[in-house]
LUMNU-915103 format. One record per atom (N, C-alpha, C): x negated, y, z negated; atom name; residue in three letters. Coordinates in Angstrom, 3 decimals, decimal comma, padded with zeros to 6 digits. Layout:
BEGIN
ATOM         X         Y         Z  atome  residu
ATOM         X         Y         Z     CA     ALA
...
This chain:
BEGIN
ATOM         X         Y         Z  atome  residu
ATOM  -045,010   000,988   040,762      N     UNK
ATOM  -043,757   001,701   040,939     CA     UNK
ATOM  -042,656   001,061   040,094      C     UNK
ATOM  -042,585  -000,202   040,098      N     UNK
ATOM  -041,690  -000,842   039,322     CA     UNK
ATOM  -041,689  -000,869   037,963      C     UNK
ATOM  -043,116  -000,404   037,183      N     UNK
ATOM  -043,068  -000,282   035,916     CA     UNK
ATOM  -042,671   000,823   035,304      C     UNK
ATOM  -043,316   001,955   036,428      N     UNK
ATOM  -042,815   003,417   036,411     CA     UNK
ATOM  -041,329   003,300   036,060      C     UNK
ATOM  -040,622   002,671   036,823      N     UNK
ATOM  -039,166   003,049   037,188     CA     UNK
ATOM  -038,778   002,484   036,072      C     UNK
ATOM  -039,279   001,012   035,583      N     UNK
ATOM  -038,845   000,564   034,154     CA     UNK
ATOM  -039,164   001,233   032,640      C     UNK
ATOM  -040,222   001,905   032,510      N     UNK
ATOM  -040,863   003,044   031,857     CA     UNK
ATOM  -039,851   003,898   031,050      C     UNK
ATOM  -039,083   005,171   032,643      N     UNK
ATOM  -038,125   005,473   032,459     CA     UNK
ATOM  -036,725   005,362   031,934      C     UNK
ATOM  -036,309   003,753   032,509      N     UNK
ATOM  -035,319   003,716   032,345     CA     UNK
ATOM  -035,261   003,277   030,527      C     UNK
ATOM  -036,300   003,127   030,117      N     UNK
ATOM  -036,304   002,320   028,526     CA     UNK
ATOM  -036,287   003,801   027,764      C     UNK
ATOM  -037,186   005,049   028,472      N     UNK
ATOM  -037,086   006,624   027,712     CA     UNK
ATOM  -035,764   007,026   027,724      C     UNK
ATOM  -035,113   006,992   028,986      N     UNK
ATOM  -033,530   007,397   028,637     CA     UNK
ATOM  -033,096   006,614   027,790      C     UNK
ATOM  -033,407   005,189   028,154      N     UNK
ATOM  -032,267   004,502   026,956     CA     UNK
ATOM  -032,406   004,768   025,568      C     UNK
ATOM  -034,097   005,340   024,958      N     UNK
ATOM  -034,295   005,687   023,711     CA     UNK
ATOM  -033,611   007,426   023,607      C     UNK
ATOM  -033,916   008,044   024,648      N     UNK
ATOM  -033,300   009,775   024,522     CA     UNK
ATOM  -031,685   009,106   024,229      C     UNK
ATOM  -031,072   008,382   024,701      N     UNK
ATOM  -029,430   008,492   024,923     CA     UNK
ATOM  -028,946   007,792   023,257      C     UNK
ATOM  -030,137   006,777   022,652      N     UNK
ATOM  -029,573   006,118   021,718     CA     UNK
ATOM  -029,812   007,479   020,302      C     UNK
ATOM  -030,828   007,853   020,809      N     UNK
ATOM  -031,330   009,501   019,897     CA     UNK
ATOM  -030,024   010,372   019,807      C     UNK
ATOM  -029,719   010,360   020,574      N     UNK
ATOM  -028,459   011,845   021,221     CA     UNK
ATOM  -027,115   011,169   020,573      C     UNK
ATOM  -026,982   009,749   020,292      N     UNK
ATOM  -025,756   009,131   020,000     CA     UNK
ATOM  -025,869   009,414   018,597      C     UNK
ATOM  -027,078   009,000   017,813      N     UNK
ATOM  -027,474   009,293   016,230     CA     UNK
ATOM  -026,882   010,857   016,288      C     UNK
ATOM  -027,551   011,597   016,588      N     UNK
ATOM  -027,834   013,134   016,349     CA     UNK
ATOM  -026,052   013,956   016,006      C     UNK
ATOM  -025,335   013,006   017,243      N     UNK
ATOM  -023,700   013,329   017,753     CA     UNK
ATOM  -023,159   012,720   016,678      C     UNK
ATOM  -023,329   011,200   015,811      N     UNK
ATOM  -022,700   011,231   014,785     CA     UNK
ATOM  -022,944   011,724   013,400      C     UNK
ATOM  -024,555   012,014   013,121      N     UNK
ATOM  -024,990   012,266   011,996     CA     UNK
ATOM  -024,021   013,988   012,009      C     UNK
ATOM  -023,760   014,568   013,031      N     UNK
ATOM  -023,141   015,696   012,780     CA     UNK
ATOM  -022,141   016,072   012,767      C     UNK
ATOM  -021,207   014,733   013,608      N     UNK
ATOM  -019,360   014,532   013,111     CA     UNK
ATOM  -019,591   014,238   011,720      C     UNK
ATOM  -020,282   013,394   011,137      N     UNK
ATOM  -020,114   013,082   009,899     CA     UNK
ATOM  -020,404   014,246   009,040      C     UNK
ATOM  -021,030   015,277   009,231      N     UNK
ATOM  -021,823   016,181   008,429     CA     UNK
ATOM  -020,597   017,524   008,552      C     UNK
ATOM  -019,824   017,200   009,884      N     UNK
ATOM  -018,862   018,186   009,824     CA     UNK
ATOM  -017,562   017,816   009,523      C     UNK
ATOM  -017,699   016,434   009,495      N     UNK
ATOM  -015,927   016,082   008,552     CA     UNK
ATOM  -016,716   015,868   007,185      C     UNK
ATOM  -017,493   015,908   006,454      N     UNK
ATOM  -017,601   016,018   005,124     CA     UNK
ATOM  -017,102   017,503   004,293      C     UNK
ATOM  -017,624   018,316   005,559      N     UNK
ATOM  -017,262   019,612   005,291     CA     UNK
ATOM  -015,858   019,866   005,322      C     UNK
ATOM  -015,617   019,447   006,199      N     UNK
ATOM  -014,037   019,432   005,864     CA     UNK
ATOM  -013,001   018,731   005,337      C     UNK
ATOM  -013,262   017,685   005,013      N     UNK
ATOM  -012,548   017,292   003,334     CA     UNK
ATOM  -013,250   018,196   002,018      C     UNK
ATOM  -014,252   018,688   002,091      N     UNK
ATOM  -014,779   019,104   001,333     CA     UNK
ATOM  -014,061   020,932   000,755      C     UNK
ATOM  -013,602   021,640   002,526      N     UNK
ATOM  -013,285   022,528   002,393     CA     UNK
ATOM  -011,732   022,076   002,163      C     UNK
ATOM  -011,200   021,440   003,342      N     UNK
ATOM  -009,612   021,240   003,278     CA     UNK
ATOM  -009,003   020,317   003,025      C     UNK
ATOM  -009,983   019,270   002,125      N     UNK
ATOM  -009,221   018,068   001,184     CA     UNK
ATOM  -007,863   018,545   000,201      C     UNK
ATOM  -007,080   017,657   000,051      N     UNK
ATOM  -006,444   017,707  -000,989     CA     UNK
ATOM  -006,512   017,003  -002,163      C     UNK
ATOM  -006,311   017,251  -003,453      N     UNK
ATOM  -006,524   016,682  -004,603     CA     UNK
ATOM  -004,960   016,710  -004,920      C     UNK
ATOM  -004,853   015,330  -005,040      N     UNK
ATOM  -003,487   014,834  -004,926     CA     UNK
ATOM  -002,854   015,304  -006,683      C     UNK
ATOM  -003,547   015,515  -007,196      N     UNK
ATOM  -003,342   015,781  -008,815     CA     UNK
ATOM  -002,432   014,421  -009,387      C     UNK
ATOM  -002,751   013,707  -009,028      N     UNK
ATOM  -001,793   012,404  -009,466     CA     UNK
ATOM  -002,865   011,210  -009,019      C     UNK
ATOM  -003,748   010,128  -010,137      N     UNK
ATOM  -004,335   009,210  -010,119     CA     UNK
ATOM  -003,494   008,245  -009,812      C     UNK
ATOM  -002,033   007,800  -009,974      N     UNK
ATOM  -001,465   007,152  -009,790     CA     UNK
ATOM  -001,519   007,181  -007,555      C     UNK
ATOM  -001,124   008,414  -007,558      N     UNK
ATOM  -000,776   008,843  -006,145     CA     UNK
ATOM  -002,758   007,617  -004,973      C     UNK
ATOM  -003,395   009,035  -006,127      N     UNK
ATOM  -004,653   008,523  -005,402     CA     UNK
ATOM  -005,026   007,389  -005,367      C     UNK
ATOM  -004,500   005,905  -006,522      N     UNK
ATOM  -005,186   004,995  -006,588     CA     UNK
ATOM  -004,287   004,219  -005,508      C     UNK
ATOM  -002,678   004,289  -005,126      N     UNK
ATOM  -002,472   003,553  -004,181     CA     UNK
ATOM  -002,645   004,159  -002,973      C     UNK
ATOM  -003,266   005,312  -002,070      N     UNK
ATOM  -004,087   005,371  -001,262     CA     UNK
ATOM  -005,492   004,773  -001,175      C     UNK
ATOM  -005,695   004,159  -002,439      N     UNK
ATOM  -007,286   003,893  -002,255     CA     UNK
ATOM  -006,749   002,500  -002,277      C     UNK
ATOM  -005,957   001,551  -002,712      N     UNK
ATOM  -005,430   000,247  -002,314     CA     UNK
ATOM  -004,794   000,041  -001,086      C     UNK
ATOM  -004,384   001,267  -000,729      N     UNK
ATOM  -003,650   001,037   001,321     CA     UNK
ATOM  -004,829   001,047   001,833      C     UNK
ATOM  -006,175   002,016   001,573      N     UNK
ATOM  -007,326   001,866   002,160     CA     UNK
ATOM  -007,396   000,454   002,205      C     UNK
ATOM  -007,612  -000,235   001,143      N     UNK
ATOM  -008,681  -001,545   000,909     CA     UNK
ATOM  -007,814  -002,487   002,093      C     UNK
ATOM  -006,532  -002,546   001,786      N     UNK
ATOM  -005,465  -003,771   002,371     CA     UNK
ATOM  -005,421  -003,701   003,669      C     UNK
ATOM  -006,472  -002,357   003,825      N     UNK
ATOM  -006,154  -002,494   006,340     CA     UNK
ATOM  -007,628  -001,844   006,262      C     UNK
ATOM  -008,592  -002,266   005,178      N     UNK
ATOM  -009,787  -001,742   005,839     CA     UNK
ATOM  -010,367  -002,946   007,062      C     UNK
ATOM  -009,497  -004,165   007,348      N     UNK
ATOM  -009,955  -005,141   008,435     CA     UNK
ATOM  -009,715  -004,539   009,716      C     UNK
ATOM  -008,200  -004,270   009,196      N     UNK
ATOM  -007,784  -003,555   010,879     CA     UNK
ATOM  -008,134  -002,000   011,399      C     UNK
ATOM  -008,418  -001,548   010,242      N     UNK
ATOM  -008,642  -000,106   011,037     CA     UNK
ATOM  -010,636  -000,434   011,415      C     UNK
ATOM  -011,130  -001,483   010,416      N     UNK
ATOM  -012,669  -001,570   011,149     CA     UNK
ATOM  -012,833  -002,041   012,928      C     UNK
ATOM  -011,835  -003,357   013,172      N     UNK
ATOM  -011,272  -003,262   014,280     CA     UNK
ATOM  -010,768  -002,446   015,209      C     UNK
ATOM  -010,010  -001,970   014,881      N     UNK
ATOM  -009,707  -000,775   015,919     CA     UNK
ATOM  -010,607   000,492   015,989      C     UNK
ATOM  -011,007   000,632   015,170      N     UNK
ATOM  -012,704   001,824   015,289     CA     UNK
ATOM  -013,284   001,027   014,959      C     UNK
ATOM  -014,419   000,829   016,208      N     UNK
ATOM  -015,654   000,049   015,669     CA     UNK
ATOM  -016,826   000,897   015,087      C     UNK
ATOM  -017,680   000,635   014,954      N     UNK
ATOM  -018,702   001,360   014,679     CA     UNK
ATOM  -019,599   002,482   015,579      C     UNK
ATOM  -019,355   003,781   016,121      N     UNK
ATOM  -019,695   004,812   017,298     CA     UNK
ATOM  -018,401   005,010   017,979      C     UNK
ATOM  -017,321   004,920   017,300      N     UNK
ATOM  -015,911   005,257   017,500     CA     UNK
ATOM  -015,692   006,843   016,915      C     UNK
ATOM  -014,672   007,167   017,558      N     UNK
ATOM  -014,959   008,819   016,873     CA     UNK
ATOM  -013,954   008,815   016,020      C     UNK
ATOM  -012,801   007,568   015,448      N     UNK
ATOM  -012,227   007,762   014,062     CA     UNK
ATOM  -013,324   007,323   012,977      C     UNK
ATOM  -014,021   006,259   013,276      N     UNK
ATOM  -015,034   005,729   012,818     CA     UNK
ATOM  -015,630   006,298   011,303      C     UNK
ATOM  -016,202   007,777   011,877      N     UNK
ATOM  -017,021   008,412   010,432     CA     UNK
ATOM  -015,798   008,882   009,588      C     UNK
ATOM  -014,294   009,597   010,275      N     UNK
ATOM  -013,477   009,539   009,775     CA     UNK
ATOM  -013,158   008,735   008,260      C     UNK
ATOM  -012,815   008,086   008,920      N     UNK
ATOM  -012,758   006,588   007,971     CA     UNK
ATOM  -013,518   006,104   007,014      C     UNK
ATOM  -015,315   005,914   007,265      N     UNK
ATOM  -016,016   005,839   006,402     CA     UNK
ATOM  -016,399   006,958   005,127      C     UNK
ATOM  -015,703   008,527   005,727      N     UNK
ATOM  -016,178   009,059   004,901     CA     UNK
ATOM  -015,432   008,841   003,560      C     UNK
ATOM  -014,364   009,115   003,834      N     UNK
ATOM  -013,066   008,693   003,262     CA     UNK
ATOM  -013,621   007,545   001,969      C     UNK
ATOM  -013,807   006,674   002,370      N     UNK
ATOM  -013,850   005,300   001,821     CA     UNK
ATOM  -014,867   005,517   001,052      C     UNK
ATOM  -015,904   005,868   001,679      N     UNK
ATOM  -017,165   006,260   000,709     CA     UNK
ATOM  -016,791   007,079  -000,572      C     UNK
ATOM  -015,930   007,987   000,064      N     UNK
ATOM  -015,601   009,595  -000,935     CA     UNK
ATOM  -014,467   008,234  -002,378      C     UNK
ATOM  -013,710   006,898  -001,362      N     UNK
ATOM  -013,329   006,395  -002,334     CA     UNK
ATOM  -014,236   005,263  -003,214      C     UNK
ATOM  -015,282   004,688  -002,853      N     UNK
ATOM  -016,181   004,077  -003,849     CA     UNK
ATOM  -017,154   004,726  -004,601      C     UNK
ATOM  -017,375   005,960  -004,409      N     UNK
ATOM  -017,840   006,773  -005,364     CA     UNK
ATOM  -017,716   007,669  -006,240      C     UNK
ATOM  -016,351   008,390  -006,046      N     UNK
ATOM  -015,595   008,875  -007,031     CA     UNK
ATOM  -014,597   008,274  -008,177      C     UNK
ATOM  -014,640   008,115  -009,240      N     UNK
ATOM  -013,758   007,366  -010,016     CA     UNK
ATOM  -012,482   008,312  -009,650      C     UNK
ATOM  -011,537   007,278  -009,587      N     UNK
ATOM  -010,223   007,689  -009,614     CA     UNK
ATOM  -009,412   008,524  -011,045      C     UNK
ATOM  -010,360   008,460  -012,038      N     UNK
ATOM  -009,603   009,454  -013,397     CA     UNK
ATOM  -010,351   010,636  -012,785      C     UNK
ATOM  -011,546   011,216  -012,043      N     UNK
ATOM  -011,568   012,137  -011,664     CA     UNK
ATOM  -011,001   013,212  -010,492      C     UNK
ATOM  -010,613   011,682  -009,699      N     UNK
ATOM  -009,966   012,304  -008,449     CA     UNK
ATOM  -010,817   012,218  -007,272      C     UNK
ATOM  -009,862   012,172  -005,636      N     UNK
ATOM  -011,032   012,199  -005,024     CA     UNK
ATOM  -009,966   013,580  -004,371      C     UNK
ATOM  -010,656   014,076  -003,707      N     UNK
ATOM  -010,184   015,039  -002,535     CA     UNK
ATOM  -009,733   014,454  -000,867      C     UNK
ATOM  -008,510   014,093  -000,764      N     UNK
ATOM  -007,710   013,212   000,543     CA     UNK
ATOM  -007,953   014,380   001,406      C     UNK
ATOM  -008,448   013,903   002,656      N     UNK
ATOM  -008,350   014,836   003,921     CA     UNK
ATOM  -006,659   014,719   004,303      C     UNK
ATOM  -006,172   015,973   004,961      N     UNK
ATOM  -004,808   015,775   005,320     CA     UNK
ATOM  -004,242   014,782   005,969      C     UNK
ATOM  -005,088   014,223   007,206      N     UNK
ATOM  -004,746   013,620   008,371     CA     UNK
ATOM  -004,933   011,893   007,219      C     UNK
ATOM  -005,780   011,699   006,012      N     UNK
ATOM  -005,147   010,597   005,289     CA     UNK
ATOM  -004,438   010,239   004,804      C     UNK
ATOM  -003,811   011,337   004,107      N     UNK
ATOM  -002,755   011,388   003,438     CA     UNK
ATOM  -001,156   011,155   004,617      C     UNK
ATOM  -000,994   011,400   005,512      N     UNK
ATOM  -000,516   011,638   006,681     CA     UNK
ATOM  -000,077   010,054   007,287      C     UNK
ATOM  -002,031   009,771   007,280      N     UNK
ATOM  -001,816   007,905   007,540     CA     UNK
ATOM  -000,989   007,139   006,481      C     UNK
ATOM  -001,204   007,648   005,282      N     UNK
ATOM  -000,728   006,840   004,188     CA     UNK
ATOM   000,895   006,853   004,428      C     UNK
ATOM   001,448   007,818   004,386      N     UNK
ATOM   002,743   008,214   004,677     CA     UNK
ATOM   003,336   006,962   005,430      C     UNK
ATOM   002,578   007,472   006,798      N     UNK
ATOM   003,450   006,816   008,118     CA     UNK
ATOM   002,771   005,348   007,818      C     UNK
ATOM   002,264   004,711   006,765      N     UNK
ATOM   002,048   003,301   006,964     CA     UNK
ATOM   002,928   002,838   005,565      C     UNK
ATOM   003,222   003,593   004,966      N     UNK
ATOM   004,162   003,189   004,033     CA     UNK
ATOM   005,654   003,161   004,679      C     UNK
ATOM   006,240   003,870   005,215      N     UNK
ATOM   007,502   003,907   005,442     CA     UNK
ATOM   007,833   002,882   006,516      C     UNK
C-alpha cells in the first residue's frame, strides 16, 4: 500500500512537472506571436541599441525578480533572445509593454 501510494504520488509529480513545460512552451509560443504580430520596429538603431543596453544593465534584477516559471519570465527571455540574435543595423521588433519598461526606467 505504501508503495502504491508512493507510485502515485511520483506520477502526479511527473503529470504536474509535464503540464508546467506544456503551460510555458505555449506562453512562450504565444508571446512570440505577439511581438511578432504587435512588435514595434523602433526605426532608429540608435533608439534600439540603448534598449538593448537598459536590457543588459538590469538583466540581474529583473532575473531576480522573475525567476525562472515566473509568468514575466518568457516575457523577458523572449525579448533578450529576439536581442542576441538580431543585429541591431537590422533591427529588432520591441513588444509595446518593453518599450513602456524602457520609458518608465529611464525617467
Amino acid at each position: 500500500m505504501h508503495n502504491e501510494i508512493l507510485g502515485r504520488a511520483k506520477n502526479m509529480a511527473k503529470m504536474i512537472k509535464l503540464s508546467k513545460q506544456r503551460i510555458s512552451q505555449l506562453l512562450e509560443s504565444k508571446l512570440q506571436e505577439a511581438v511578432r504580430n504587435d512588435g514595434v520596429d523602433v526605426g532608429d538603431t540608435q533608439l534600439s541599441k540603448a534598449l538593448s543596453q537598459t536590457m543588459k544593465d538590469n538583466m540581474p534584477e529583473v532575473n531576480n525578480k522573475f525567476a525562472l516559471g515566473s509568468f514575466g519570465r518568457p516575457f523577458w527571455d523572449e525579448q533578450t533572445q529576439a536581442m542576441n540574435t538580431r543585429r541591431l543595423k537590422k533591427g529588432i521588433r520591441w513588444h509595446l509593454m518593453k518599450i513602456k519598461w524602457y520609458i518608465n526606467h529611464r525617467m
